[in-house]
BABATI-650354 format. One line per 3 residues: number of its first residue (from 0); their letters; for each residue y, x, z of N, C-alpha, C. Coordinates in pm, 1 decimal. Atoms other than C-alpha are relative to their C-alpha. Last residue first. Example, Ala and Ser with C-alpha at 12.3 -4.5 7.8 and 13.67 -1.06 7.14 Angstrom:
// BABATI-650354
1	SA	-119.0:-82.0:-6.0:-106.0:1367.0:714.0:109.0:-77.0:73.0  -119.0:89.0:0.0:-450.0:1230.0:780.0:120.0:90.0:0.0;
//
This chain:
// BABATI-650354
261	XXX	-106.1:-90.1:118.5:8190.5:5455.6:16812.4:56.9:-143.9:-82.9  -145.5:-10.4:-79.7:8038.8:5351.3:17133.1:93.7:16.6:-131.8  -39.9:158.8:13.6:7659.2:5251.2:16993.8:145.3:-17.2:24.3;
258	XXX	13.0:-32.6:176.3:7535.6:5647.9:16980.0:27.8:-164.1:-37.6  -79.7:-51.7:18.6:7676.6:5644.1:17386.8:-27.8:-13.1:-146.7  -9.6:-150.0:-40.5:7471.7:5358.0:17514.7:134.4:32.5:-92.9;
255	XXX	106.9:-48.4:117.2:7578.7:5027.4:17517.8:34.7:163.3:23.4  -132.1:-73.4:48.9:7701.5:4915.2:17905.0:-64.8:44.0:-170.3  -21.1:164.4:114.8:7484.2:4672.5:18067.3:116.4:60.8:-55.8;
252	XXX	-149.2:55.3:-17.9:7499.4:4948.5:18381.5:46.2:-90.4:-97.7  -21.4:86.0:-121.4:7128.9:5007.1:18372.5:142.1:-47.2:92.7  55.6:89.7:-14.3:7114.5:4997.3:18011.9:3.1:-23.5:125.0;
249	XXX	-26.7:152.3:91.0:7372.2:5232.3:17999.4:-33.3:-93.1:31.9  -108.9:24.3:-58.8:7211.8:5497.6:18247.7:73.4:-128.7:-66.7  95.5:89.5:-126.2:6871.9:5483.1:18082.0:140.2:-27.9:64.4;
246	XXX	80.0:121.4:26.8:7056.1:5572.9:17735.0:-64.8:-123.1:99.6  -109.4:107.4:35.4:7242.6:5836.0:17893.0:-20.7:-103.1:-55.8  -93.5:64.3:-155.8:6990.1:5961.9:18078.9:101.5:-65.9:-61.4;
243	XXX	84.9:101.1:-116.1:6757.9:5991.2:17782.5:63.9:-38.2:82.0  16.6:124.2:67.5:7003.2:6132.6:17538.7:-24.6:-91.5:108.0  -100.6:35.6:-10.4:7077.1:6451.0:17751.5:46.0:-172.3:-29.0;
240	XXX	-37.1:-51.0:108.8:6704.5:6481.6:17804.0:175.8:-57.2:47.2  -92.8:-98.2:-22.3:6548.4:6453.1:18098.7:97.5:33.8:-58.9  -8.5:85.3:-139.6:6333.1:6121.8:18048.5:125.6:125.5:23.4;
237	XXX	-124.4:85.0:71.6:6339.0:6281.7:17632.6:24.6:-100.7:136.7  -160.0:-62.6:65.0:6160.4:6579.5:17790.0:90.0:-69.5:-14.5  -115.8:-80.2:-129.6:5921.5:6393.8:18067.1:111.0:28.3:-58.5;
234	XXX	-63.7:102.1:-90.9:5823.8:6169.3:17784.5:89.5:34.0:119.4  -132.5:46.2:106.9:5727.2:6458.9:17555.5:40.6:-136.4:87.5  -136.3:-74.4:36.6:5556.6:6639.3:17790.7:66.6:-93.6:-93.4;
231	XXX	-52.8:1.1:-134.0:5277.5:6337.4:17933.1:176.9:90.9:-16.4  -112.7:144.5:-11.7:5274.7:6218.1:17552.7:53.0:-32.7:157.1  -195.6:24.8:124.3:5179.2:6567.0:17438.8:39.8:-58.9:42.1;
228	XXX	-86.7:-52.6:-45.3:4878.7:6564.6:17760.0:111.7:-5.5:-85.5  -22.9:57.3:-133.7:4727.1:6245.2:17616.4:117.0:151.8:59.1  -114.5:101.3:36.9:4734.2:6393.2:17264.3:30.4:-65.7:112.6;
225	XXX	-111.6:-75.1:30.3:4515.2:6692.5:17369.1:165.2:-87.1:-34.1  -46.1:-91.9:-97.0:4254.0:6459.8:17545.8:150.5:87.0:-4.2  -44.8:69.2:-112.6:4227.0:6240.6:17264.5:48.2:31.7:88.7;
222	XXX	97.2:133.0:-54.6:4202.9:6416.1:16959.3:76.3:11.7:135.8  69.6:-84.5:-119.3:4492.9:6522.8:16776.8:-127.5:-66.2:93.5  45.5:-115.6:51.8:4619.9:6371.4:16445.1:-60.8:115.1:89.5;
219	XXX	38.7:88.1:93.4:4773.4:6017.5:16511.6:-99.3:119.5:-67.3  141.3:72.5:-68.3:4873.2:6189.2:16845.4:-50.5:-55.0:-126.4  88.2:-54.5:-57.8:5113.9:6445.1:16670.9:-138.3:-89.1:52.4;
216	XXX	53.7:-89.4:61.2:5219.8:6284.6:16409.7:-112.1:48.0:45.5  146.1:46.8:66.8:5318.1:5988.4:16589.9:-90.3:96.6:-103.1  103.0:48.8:-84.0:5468.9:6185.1:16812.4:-71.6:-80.2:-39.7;
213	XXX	120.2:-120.9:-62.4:5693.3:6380.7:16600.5:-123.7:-7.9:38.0  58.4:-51.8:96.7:5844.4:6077.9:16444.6:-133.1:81.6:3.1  143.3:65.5:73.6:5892.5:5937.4:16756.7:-51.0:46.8:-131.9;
210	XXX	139.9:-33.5:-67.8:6107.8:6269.4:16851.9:-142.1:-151.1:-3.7  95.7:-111.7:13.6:6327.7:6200.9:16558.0:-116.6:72.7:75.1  61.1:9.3:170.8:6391.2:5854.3:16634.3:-38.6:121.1:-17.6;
207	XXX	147.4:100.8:-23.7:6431.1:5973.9:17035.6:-31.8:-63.8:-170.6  76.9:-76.6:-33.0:6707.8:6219.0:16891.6:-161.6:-44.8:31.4  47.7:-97.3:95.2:6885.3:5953.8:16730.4:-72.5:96.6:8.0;
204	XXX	-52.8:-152.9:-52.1:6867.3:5694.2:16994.4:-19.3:51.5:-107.6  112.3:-78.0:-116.7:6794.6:5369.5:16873.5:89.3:118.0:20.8  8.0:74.4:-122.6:7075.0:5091.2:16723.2:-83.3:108.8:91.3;
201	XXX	-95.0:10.7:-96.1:7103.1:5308.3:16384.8:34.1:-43.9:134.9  14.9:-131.8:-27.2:6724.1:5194.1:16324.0:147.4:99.1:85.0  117.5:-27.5:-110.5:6801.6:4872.2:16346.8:-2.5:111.0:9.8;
198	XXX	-145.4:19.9:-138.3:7152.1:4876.0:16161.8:-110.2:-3.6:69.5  -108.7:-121.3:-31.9:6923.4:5092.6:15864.7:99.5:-77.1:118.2  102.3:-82.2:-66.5:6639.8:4798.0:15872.3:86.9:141.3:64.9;
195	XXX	-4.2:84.7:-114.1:6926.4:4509.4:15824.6:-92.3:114.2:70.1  -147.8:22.4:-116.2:7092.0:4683.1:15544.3:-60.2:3.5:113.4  -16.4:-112.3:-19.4:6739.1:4727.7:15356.2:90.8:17.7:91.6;
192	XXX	77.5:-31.9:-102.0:6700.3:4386.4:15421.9:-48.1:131.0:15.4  -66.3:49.7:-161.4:7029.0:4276.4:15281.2:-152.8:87.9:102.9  -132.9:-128.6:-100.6:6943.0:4535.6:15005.2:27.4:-49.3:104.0;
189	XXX	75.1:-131.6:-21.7:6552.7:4361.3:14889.3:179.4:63.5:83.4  102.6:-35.5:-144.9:6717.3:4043.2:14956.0:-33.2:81.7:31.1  -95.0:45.2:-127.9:6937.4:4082.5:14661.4:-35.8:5.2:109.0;
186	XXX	-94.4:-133.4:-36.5:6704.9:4255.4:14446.4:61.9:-34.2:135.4  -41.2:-101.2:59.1:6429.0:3937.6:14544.4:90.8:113.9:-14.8  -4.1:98.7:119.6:6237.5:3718.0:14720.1:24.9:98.1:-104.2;
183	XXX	-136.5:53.7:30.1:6163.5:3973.2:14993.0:-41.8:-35.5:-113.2  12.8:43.9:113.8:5851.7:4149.6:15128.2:106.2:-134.5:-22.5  -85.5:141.7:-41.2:5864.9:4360.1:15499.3:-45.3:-16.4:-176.1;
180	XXX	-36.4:128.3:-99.2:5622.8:4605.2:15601.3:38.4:-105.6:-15.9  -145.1:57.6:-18.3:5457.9:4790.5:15287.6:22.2:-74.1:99.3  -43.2:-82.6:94.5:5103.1:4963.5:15245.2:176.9:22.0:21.5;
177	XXX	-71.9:-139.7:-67.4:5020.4:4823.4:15527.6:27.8:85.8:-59.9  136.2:-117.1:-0.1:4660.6:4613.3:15380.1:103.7:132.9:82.5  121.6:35.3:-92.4:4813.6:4288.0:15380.0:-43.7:105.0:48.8;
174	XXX	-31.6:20.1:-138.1:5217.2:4393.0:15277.5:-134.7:-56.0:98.8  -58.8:-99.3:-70.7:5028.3:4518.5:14982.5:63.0:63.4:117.4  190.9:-82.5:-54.9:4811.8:4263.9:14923.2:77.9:144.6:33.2;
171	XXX	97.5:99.4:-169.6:5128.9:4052.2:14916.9:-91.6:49.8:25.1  -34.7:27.5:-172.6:5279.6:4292.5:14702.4:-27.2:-54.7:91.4  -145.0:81.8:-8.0:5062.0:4235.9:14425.5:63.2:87.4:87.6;
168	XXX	-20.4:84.5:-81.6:4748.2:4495.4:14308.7:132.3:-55.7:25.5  -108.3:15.4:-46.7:4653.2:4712.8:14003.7:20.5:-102.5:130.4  -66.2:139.3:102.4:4330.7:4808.3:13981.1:110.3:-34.9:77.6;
165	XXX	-94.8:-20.5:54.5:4195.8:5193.7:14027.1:63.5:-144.7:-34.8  -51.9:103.6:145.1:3862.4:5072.2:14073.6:95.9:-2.9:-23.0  52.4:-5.2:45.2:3784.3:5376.2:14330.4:-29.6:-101.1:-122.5;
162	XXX	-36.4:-158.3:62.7:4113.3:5453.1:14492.2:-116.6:16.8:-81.6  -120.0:-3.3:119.6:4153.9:5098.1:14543.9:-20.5:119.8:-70.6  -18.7:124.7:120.6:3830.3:4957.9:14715.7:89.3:42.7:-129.1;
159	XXX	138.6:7.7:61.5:3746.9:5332.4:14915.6:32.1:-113.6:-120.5  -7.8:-133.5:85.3:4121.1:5342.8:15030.2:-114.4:-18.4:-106.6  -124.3:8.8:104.8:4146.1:5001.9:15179.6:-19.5:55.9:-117.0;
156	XXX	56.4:115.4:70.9:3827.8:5079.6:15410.7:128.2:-94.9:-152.2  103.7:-59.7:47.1:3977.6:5423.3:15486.9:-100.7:-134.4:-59.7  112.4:34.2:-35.7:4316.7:5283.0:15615.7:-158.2:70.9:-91.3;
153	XXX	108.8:100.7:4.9:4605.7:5178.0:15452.5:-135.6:-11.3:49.0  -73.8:142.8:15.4:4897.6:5398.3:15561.1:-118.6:-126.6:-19.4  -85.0:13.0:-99.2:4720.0:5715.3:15649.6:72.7:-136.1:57.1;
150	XXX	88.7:41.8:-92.3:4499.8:5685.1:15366.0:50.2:-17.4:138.0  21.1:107.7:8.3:4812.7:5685.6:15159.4:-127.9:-29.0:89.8  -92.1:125.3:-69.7:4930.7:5970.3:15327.8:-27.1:-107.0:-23.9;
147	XXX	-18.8:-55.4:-103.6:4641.0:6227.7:15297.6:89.1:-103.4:79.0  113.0:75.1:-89.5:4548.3:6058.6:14971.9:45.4:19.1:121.1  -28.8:53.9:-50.0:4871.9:6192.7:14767.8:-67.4:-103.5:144.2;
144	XXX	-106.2:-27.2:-31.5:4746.6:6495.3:14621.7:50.0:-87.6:159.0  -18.5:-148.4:-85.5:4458.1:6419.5:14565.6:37.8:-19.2:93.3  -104.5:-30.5:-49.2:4485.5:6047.8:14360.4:-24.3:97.4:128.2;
141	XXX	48.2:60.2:-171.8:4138.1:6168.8:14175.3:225.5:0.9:44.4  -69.5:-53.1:-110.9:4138.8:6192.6:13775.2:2.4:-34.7:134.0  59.1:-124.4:7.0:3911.1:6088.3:13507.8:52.9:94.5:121.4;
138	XXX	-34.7:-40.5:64.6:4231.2:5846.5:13395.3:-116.0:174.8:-0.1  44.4:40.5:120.1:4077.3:5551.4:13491.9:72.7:86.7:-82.8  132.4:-2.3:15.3:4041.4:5720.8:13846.8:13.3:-39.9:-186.0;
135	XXX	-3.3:-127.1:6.8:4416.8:5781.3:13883.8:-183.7:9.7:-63.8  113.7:7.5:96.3:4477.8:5417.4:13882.3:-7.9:150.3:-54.7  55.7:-91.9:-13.9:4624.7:5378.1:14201.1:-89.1:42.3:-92.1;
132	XXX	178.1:-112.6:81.8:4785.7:5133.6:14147.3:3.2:79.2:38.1  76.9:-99.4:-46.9:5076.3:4861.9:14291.1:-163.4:36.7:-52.5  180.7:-52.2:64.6:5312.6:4604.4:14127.7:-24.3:65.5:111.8;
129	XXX	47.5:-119.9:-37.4:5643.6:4442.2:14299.2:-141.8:55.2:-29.3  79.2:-81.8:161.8:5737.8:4096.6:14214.0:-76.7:146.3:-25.8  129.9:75.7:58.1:5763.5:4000.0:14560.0:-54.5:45.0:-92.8;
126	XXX	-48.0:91.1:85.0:6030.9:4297.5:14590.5:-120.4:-100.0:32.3  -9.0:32.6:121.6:5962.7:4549.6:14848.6:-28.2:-181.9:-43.9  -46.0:142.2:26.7:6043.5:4692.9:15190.9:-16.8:-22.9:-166.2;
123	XXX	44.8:30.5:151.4:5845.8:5010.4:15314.8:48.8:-148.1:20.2  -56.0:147.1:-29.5:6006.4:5108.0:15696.1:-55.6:3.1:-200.1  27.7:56.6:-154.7:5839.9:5477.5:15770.6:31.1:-143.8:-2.9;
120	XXX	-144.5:101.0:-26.8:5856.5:5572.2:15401.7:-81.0:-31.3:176.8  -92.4:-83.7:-51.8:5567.6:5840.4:15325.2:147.4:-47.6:57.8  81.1:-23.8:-127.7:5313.3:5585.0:15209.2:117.3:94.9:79.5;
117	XXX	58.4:171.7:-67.8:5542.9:5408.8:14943.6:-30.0:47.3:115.6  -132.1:-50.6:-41.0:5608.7:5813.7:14777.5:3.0:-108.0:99.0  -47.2:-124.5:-95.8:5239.5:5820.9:14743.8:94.7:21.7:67.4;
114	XXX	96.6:53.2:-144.1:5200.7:5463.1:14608.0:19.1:111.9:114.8  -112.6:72.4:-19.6:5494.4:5635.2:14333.7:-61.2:-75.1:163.6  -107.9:-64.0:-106.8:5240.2:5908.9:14298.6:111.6:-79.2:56.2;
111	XXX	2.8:-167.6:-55.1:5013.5:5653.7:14145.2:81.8:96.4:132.6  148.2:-27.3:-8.5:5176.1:5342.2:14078.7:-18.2:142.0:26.3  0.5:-133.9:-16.8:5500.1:5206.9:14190.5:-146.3:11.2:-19.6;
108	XXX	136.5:-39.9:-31.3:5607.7:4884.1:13977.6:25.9:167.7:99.3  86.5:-10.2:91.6:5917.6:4685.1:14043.9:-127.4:31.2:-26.9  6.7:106.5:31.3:6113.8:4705.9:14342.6:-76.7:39.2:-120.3;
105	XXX	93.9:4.8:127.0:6087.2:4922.1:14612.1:-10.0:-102.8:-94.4  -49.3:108.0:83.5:6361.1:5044.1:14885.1:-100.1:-74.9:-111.1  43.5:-15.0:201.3:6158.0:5285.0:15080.3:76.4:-158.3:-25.1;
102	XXX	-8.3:168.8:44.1:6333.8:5314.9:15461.3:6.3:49.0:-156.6  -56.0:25.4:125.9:6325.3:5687.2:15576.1:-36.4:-131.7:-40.7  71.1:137.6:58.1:6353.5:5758.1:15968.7:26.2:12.3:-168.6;
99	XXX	-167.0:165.7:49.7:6549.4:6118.5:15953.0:-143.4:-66.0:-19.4  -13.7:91.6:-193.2:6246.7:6418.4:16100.7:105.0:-131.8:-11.5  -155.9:18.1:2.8:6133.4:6459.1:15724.0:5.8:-25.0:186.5;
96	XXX	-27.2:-60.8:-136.4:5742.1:6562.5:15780.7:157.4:2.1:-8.6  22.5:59.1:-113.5:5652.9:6300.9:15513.9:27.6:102.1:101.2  -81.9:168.7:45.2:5924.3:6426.7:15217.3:-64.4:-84.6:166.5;
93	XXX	-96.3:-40.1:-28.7:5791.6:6809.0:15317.5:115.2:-180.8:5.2  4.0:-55.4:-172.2:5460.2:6741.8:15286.1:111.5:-7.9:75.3  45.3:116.3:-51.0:5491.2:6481.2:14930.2:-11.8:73.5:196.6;
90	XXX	-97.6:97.6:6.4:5679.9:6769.3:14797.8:-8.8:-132.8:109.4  -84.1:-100.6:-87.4:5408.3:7055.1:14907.7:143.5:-94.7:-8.1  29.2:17.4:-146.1:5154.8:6888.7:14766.8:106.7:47.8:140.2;
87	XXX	20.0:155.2:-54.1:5353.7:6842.6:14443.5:-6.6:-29.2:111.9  -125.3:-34.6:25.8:5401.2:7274.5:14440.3:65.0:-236.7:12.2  -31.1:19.2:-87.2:5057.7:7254.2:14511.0:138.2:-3.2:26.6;
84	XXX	-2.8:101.6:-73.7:4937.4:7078.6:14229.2:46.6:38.5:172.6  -97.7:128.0:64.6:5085.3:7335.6:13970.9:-5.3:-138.5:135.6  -130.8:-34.1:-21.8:4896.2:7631.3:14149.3:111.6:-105.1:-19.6;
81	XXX	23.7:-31.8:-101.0:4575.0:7499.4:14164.6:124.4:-7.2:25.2  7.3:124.5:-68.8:4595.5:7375.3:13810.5:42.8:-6.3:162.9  -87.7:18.9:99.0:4664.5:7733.0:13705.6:77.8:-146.2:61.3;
78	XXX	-108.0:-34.2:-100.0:4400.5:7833.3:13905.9:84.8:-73.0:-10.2  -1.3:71.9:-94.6:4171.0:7589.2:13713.5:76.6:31.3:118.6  93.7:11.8:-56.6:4326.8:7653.6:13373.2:-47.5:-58.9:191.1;
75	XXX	-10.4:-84.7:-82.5:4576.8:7474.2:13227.9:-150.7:39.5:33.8  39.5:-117.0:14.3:4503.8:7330.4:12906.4:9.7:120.4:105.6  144.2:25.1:62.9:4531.2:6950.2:13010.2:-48.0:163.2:-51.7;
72	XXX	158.8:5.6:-109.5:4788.2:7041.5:13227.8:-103.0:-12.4:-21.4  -41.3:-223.3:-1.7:5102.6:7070.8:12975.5:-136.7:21.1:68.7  110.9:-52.0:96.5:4961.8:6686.0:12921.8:69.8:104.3:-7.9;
69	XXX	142.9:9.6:-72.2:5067.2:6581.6:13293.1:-57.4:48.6:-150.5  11.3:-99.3:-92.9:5436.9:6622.2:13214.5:-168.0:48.9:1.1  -40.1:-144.8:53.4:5453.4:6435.7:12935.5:-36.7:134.6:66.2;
66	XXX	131.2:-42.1:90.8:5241.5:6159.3:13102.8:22.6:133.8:-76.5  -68.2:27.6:110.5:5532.5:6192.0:13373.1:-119.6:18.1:-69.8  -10.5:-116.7:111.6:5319.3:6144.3:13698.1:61.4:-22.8:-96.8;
63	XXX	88.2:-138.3:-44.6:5366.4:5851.3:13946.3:33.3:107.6:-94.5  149.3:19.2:80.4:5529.5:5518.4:13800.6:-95.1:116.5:15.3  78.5:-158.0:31.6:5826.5:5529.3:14044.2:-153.1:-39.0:-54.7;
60	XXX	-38.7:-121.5:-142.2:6062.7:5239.6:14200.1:-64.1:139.2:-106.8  176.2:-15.3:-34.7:6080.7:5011.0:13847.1:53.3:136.0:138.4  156.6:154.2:-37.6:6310.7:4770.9:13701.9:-105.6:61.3:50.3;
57	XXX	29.5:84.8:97.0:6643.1:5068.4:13676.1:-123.2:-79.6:62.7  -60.9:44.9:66.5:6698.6:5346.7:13926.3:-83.6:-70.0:-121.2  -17.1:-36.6:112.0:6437.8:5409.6:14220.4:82.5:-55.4:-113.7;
54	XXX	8.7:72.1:79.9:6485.7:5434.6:14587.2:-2.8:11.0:-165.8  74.2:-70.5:102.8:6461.8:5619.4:14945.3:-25.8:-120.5:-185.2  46.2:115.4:57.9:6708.7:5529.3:15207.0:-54.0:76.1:-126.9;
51	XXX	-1.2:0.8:130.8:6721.5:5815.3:15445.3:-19.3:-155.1:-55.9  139.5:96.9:105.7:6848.6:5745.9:15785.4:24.6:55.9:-121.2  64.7:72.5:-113.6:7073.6:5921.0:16083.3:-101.7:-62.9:-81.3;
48	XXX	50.5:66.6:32.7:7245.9:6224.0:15961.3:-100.8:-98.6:68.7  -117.7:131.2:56.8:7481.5:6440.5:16087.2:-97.1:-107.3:-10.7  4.7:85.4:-127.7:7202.2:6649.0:16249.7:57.5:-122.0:-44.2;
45	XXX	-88.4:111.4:-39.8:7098.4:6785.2:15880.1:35.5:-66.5:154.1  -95.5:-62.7:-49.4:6874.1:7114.5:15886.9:145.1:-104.7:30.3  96.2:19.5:-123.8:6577.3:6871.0:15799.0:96.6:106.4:110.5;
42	XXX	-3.2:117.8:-103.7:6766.7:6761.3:15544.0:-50.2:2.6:95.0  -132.4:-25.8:-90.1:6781.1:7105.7:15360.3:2.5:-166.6:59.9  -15.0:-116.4:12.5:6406.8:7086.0:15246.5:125.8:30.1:122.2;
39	XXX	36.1:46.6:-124.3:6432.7:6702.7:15166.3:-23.2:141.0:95.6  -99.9:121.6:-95.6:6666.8:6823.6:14910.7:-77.2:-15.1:98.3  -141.7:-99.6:-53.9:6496.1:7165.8:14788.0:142.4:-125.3:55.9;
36	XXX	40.4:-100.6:-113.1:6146.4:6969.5:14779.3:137.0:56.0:30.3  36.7:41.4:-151.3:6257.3:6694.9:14630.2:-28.7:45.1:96.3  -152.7:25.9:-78.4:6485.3:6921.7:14342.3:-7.4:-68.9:125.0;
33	XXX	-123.3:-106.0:-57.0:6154.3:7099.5:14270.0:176.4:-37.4:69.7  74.3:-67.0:-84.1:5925.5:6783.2:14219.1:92.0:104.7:55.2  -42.5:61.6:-102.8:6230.6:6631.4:13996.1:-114.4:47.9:110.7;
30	XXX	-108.9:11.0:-65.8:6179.9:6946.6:13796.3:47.5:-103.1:123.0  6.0:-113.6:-81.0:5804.3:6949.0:13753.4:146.2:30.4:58.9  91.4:-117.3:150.8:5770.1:6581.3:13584.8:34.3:139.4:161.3;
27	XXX	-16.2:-148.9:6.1:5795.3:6273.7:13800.7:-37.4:104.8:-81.7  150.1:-133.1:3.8:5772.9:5942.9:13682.4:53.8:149.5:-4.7  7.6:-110.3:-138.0:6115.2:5761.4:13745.5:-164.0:57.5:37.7;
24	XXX	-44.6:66.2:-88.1:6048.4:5461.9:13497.0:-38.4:64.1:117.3  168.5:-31.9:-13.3:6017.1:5699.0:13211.8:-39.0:-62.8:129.3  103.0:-23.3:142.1:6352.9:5582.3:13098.0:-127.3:42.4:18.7;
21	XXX	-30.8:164.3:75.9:6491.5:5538.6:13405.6:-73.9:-41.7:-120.5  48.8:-29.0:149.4:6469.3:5893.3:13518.3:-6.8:-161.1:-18.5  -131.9:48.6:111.6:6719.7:5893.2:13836.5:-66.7:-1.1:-100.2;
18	XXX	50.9:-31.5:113.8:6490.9:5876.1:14189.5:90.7:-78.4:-140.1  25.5:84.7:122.6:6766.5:5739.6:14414.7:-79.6:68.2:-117.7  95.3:-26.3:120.9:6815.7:5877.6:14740.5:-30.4:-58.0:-99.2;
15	XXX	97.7:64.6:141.1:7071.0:5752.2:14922.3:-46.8:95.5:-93.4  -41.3:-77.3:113.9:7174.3:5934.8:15276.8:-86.1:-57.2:-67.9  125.0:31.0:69.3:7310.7:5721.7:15584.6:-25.0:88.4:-164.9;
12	XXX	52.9:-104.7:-47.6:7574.7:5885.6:15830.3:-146.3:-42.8:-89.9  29.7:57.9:-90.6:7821.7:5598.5:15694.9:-137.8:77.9:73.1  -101.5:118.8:-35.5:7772.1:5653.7:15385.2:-51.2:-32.4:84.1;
9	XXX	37.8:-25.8:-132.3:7576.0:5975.5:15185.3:149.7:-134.1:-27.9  -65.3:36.2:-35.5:7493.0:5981.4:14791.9:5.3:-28.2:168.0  -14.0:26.7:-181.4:7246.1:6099.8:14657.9:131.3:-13.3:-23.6;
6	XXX	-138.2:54.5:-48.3:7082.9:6079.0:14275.6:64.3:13.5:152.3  -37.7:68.1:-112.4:6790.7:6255.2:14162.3:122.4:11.4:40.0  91.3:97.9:9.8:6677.8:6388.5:13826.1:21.4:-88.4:123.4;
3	XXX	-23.1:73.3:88.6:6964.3:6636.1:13762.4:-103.4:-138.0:-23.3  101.5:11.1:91.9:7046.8:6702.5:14080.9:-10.9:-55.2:-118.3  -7.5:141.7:127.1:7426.6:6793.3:14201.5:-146.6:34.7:-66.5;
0	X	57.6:-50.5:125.7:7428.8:7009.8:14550.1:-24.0:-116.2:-95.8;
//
């Protein structure tokens, strides 16, 4: 399917995402919301596939909300509102419950929802130069929406500092706090080490990538007891699994498994 706000492209079982507004430096309005949901949507019906790469066109990953967008909203009412933000909440759900690893490309600034899109990457690589905000507060406004994951990613002592003085921060406080893993000189670096995260990932099992996914979900979100038994079944499964034996078999014949043969 051809979006008009987002770019893809597939290579090599890998699929590029490329937020496409350039001019508003990839701030979402209500359409690219609708085309993320009806792409990440059908990706979850994808086997083919083995990684997303997630990224934005021109000097900037994603500046959060389109201001255009966001003043239709100033007269909504509070259903109204209700209704509009879940149709977001429901982007940012569907983007983090992807079962494909997704590696965030990031260069420039991401503020706001763009921090949102940051938290939802399983491998976050960005620029040195690289901004970060959360400046939802100096607009009277709360980042919502997106808290669920960014607290996820940074922590509740993180959260409290940023989400309440809204001030911009580096990348290096970014790769401090787990916002982002890796931090590169620059473009150039930023793709070799995009490269280098997609031939890692490629290297695991594909089924076992999608069942870690699962499992950090699940235990990162169950209490103790209930997450202890998950990790007794889900170890037995992927120990049984078609994958599993052939993976354990390999290694114990110094052979590469079977998703390494091709």
């Amino acid at each position: 399917m051809t979006y008009s706000t987002i770019l893809i492209e597939e290579q090599d079982a890998v699929l590029h995402v490329t937020l496409n507004r350039p001019a508003v430096h990839n701030a979402f309005n209500a359409e690219l919301i609708e085309e993320s949901i009806d792409l990440f949507e059908s990706v979850e019906r994808r086997t083919d596939l083995r990684v997303i790469v997630l990224s934005g066109s021109g000097a900037n990953f994603c500046a959060g909300a389109d201001l255009n967008w966001m003043s239709t909203t100033v007269a909504y009412t509070r259903e109204e509102n209700a209704r509009d933000s879940s149709r977001l909440a429901r982007m940012f759900a569907v983007m983090d419950d992807c079962p494909l690893p997704m590696v965030g490309r990031i260069q420039g600034a991401a503020i706001g929802g763009g921090v949102g899109l940051v938290s939802v990457c399983d491998i976050a690589i960005a620029t040195a130069g690289a901004r970060f905000g959360l400046s939802e507060v100096k607009l009277g406004i709360l980042p919502a929406v997106i808290s669920p994951y960014v607290i996820a990613k940074i922590g509740q002592s993180h959260a409290r500092s940023l989400f309440l003085t809204g001030e911009r921060f580096p990348a290096s406080r970014a790769l401090q706090i787990g916002l982002i893993h890796h931090l590169v000189d620059d473009d150039g670096s930023l793709d070799k080490k995009v490269e280098e995260a997609i031939t890692g990932l490629r290297s695991s099992g594909p089924e076992a990538v999608r069942a870690c996914k699962r499992l950090i979900q699940t235990v990162a979100n169950s209490p103790r007891e209930e997450a202890i038994a998950h990790t007794i079944e889900a170890i037995a499964e992927r120990r049984t699994s078609g994958e599993g034996q052939a993976g354990m078999q390999a290694f114990l014949r110094k052979e590469k498994p079977p998703w390494l043969r091709d």
